[in-house]
C-alpha positions in Angstrom: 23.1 48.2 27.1 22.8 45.4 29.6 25.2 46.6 32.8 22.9 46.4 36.0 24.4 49.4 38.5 23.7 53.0 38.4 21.9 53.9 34.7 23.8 55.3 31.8 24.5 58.7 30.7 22.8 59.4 27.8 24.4 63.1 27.5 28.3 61.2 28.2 27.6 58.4 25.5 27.3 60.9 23.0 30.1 62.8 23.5 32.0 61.0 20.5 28.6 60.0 18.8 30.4 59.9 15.4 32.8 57.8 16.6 30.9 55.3 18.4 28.8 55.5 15.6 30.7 54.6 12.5 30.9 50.9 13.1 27.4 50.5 13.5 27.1 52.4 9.8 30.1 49.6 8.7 27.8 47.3 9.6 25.2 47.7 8.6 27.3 48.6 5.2 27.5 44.7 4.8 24.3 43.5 5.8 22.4 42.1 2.6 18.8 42.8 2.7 16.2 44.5 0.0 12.6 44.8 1.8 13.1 43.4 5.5 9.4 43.4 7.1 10.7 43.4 10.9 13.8 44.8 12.5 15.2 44.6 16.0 17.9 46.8 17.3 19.0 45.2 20.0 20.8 47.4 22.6 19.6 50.3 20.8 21.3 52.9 23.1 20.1 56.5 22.7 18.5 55.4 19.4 22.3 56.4 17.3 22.2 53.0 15.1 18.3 52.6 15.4 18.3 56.1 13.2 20.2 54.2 10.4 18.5 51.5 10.1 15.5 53.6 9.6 16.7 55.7 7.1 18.2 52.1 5.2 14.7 50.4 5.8 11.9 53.0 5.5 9.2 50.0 5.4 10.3 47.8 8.1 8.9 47.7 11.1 11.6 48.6 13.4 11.6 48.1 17.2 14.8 49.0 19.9 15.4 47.2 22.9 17.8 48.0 25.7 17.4 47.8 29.7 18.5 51.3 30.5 15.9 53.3 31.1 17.8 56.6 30.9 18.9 55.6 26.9 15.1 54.6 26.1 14.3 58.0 26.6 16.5 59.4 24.6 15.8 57.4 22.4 12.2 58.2 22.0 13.3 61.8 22.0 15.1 61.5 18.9 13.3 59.0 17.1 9.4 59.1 18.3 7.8 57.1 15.6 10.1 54.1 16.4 8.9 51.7 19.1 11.2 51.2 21.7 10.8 48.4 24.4 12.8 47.7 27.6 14.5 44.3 27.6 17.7 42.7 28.5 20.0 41.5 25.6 20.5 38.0 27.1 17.0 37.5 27.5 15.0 39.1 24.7 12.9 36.9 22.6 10.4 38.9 19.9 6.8 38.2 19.6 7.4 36.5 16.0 10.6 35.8 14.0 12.3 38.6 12.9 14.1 39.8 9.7 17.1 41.4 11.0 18.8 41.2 14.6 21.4 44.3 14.6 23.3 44.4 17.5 25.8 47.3 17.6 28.5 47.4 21.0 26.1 45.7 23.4 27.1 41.8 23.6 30.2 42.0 25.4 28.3 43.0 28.2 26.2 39.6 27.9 27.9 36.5 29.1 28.1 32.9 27.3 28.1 33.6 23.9 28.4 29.9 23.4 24.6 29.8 24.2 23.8 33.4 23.2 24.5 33.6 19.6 23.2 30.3 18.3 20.0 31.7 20.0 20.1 34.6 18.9 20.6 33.5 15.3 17.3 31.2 15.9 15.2 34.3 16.6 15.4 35.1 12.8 13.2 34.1 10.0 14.8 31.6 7.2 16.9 34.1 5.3 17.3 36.7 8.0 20.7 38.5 9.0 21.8 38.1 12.3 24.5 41.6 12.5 26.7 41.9 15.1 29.7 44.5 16.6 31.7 44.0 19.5 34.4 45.7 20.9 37.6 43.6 21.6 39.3 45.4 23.4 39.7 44.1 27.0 43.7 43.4 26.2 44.1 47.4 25.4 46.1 50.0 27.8 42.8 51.3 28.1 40.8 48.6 30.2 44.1 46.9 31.0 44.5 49.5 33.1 41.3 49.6 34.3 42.0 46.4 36.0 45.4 47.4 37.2 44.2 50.8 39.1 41.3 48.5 40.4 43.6 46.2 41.7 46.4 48.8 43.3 44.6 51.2 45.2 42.8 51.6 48.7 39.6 50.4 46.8 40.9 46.9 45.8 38.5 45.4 48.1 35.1 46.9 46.4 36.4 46.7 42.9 39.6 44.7 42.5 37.1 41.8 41.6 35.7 43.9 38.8 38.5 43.3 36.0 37.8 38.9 36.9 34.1 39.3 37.3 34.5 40.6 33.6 36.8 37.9 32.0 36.8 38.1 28.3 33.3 37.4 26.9 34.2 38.3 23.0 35.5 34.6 21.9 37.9 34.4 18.6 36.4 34.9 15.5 36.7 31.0 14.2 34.6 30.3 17.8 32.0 32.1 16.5 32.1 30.6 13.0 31.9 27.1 14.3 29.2 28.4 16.2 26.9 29.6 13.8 28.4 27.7 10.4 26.0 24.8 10.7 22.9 26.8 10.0 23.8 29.7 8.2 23.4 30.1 4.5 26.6 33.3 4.5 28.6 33.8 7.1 31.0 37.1 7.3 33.6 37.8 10.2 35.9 40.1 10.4 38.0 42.1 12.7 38.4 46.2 12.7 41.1 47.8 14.4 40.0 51.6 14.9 42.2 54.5 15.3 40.9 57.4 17.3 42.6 61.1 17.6 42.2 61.7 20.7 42.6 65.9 22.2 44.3 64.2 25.5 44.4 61.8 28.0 41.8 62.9 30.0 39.6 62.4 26.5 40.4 59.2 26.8 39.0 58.9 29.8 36.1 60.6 29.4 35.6 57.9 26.5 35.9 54.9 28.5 33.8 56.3 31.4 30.4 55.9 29.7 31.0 52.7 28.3 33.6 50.3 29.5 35.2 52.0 32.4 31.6 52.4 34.5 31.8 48.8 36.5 35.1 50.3 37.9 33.6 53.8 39.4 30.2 53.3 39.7 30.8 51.5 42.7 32.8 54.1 44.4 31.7 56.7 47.0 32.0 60.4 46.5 35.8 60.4 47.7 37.0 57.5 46.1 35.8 58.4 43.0 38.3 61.2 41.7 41.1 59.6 43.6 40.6 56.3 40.9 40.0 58.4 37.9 43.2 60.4 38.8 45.2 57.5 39.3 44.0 56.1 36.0 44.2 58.9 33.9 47.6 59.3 34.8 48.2 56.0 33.8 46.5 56.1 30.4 49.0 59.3 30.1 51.8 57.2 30.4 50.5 54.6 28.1 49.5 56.8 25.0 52.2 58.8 23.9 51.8 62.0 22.2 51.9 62.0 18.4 53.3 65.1 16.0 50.0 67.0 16.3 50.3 66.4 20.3 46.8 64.4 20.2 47.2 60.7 21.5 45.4 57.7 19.3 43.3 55.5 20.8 43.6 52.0 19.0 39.8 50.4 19.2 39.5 47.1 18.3 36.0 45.5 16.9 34.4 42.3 15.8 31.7 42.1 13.5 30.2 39.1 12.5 27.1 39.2 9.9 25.4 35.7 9.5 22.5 35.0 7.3 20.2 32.1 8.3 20.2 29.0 5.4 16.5 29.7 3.8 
């Protein structure tokens, strides 16, 4: 996780751990590797996807970075024979080349992937596997209207600039072919579009506040705060209609791109 502002919530991330979750595991489905020797799980969060790659790679040396402080921790907790380092996304360069780069829901929050991913994918070894998952979802009801409630209320003026200040990082998939074609020996990208049952509207918003919707409220002050999230949530009511069972589905799109470097 890379967002500078108040740390995350380990405790509120995990809320729908097996939802948030199962990309990394479809992921990490289609990453080709028999005996990798080092491993990087970069934006390792509270340590969900660093616990499958250590069950797929019991040999490999396996190390998590993120920058929150409050998910290292949690991290360690869980899994305290992994090394875990703290280290921004953008910025993270390993000691030596690496074997595998897996990157699960943490570079949308980096800008300029037109720099980011080539150097990303020069971190790796000849033959390594650069794996990646985004969410690509900032044209969804769910941060659209994060924008719009930022934008409408009597807090305009300390968040209205939040929706701009996070323009669409995620670039179209053939972007990031052309980007990393030249020097990769496979290249696999492909586009998920999740489908959550969700109990109500409020659990979608309880979903989005420790991810995507935190640039909006951390900002606010004690009495703006539940003014906003009321505002939005009866918004996001509006916007996802009940369905037979009366639960509301939450459509998630993701990109995953897994490139291996020519040997």
């Amino acid at each position: 996780m890379t967002v500078a502002s108040a740390d995350w919530d380990p405790a509120l991330y995990r809320t729908f751990e097996d939802e948030r979750t199962r990309p990394a595991r479809d992921l990490l489905g289609r990453v080709d590797l028999t005996s990798p020797v080092a491993i990087v799980d970069l934006g390792c969060g509270p340590g969900n996807s660093t616990e499958l790659l250590a069950e797929r790679f019991p040999g490999a040396t396996l190390t998590g970075v993120d920058s929150s402080a409050a998910m290292l921790t949690e991290a360690r907790r869980q899994l305290p024979g992994t090394e875990f380092v703290e280290g921004d996304a953008g910025r993270w360069e390993p000691s030596r080349p690496v074997d595998l780069i897996f990157a699960n829901a943490v570079l949308q929050w980096v800008p300029d992937h037109a720099r980011l991913l080539p150097r990303l994918f020069g971190l790796l070894r000849p033959g390594g596997v650069l794996a990646v998952q985004m969410p690509d979802n900032v044209d969804e009801p769910s941060h659209r209207l994060m924008r719009e409630t930022a934008e409408a209320g009597p807090w305009r003026e300390r968040i209205g600039h939040v929706g701009a200040a996070r323009a669409k990082r995620v670039l179209p998939a053939p972007a990031y072919y052309d980007l990393l074609a030249p020097w990769a020996a496979d290249l696999d990208i492909w586009r998920t579009t999740y489908r959550h049952p969700m109990a109500s509207a409020a659990a979608i918003v309880q979903w989005v506040r420790a991810t995507g919707l935190r640039p909006f409220v951390d900002p606010l002050d004690d009495g703006e705060r539940p003014a906003f999230l009321s505002r939005y949530e009866a918004a996001i009511d509006q916007a996802y209609e009940r369905r037979s069972d009366g639960r509301r589905l939450l459509a998630f799109p993701r990109l995953f791109i897994v490139a291996r470097r020519a040997a």
